[in-house]
C-alpha positions in Angstrom: 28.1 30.2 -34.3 25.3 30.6 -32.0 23.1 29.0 -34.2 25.0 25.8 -34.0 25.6 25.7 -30.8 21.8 26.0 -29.9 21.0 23.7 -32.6 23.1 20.8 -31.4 21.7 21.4 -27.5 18.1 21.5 -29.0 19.4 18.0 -30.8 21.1 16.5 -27.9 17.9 17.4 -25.4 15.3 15.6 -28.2 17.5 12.4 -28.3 17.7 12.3 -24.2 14.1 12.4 -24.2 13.2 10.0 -26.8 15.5 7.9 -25.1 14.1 8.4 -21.7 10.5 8.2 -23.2 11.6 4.4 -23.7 13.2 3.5 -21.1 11.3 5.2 -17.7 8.9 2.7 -16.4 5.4 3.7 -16.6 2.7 4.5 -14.0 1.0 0.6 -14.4 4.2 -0.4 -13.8 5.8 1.6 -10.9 1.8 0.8 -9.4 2.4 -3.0 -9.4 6.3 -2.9 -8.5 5.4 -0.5 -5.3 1.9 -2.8 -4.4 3.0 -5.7 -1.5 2.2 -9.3 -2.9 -0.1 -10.9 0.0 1.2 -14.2 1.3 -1.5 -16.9 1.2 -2.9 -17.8 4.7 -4.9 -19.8 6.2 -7.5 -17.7 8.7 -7.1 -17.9 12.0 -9.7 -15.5 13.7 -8.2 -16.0 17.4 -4.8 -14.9 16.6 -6.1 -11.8 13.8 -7.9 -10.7 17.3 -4.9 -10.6 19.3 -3.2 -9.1 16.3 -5.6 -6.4 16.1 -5.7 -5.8 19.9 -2.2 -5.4 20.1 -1.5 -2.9 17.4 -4.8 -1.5 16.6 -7.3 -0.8 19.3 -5.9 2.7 20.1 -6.5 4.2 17.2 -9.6 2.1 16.0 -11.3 1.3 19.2 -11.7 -1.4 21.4 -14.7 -2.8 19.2 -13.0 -1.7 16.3 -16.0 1.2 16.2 -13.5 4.4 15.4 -11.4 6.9 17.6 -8.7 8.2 15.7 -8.7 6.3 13.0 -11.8 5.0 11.2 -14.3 2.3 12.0 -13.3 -1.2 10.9 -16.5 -2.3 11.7 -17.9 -2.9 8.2 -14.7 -2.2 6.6 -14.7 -5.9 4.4 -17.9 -4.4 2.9 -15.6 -1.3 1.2 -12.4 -2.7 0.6 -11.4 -6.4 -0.7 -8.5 -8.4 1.7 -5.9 -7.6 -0.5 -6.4 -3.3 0.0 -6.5 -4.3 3.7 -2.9 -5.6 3.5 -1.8 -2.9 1.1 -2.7 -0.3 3.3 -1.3 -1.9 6.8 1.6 -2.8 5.2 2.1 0.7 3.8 0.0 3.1 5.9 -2.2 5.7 4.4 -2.8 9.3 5.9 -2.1 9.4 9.1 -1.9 5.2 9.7 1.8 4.3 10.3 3.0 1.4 8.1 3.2 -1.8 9.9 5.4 -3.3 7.6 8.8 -3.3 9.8 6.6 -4.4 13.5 4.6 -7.6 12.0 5.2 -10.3 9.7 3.5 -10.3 6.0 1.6 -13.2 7.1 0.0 -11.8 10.4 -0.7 -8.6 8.5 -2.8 -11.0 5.9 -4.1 -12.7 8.5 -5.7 -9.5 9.9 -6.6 -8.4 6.3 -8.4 -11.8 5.7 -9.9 -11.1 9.6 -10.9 -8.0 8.4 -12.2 -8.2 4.9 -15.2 -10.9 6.7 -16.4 -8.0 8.6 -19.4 -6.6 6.2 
């Protein structure tokens, strides 16, 4: 009676995870459903400036040359405008997410602000 009993729970657990092997989303696509989609903007330098000074000069300096967070100095020469927005809009290590305290399109305008500086 055992036997059985084991048999149809060993059954029942296979099926579940066949089933759940074809239905879970895989890591490409949890990747691309948890990455923002950056708006399209036009740059406008003076108001990326006034963005940045607003939000990010405590952390990354005055001259955007490093304090608590790193240097954004050169930082369009190691990551491409869309990374930029990804990681503002989401944070990363100790960087907050800026996602709830300015709009997508400020945050691309920074990225696209950003991403010159190589």
């Amino acid at each position: 009676m055992q036997k059985w009993i084991m048999s149809g729970l060993f059954f029942i657990a296979c099926a579940l995870a066949i089933v759940l092997m074809f239905n879970l989303p895989g890591k490409e696509q949890v990747a691309q459903e948890n990455k923002p989609t950056m708006p399209k903007v036009t740059l406008d330098a003076a108001k990326a400036e006034a963005t940045v000074k607003a939000n990010c000069i405590s952390c990354h300096g005055d001259q955007l040359e490093g304090k608590v967070g790193p240097s954004l100095q050169k930082v369009g020469a190691q990551l491409t405008n869309e990374q930029i927005f990804t990681t503002v809009t989401k944070g990363k290590d100790a960087m907050p997410s800026f996602k709830d305290k300015l709009k997508p399109e400020e945050i691309a305008n920074v990225a696209e602000w950003l991403a010159a500086k190589k």
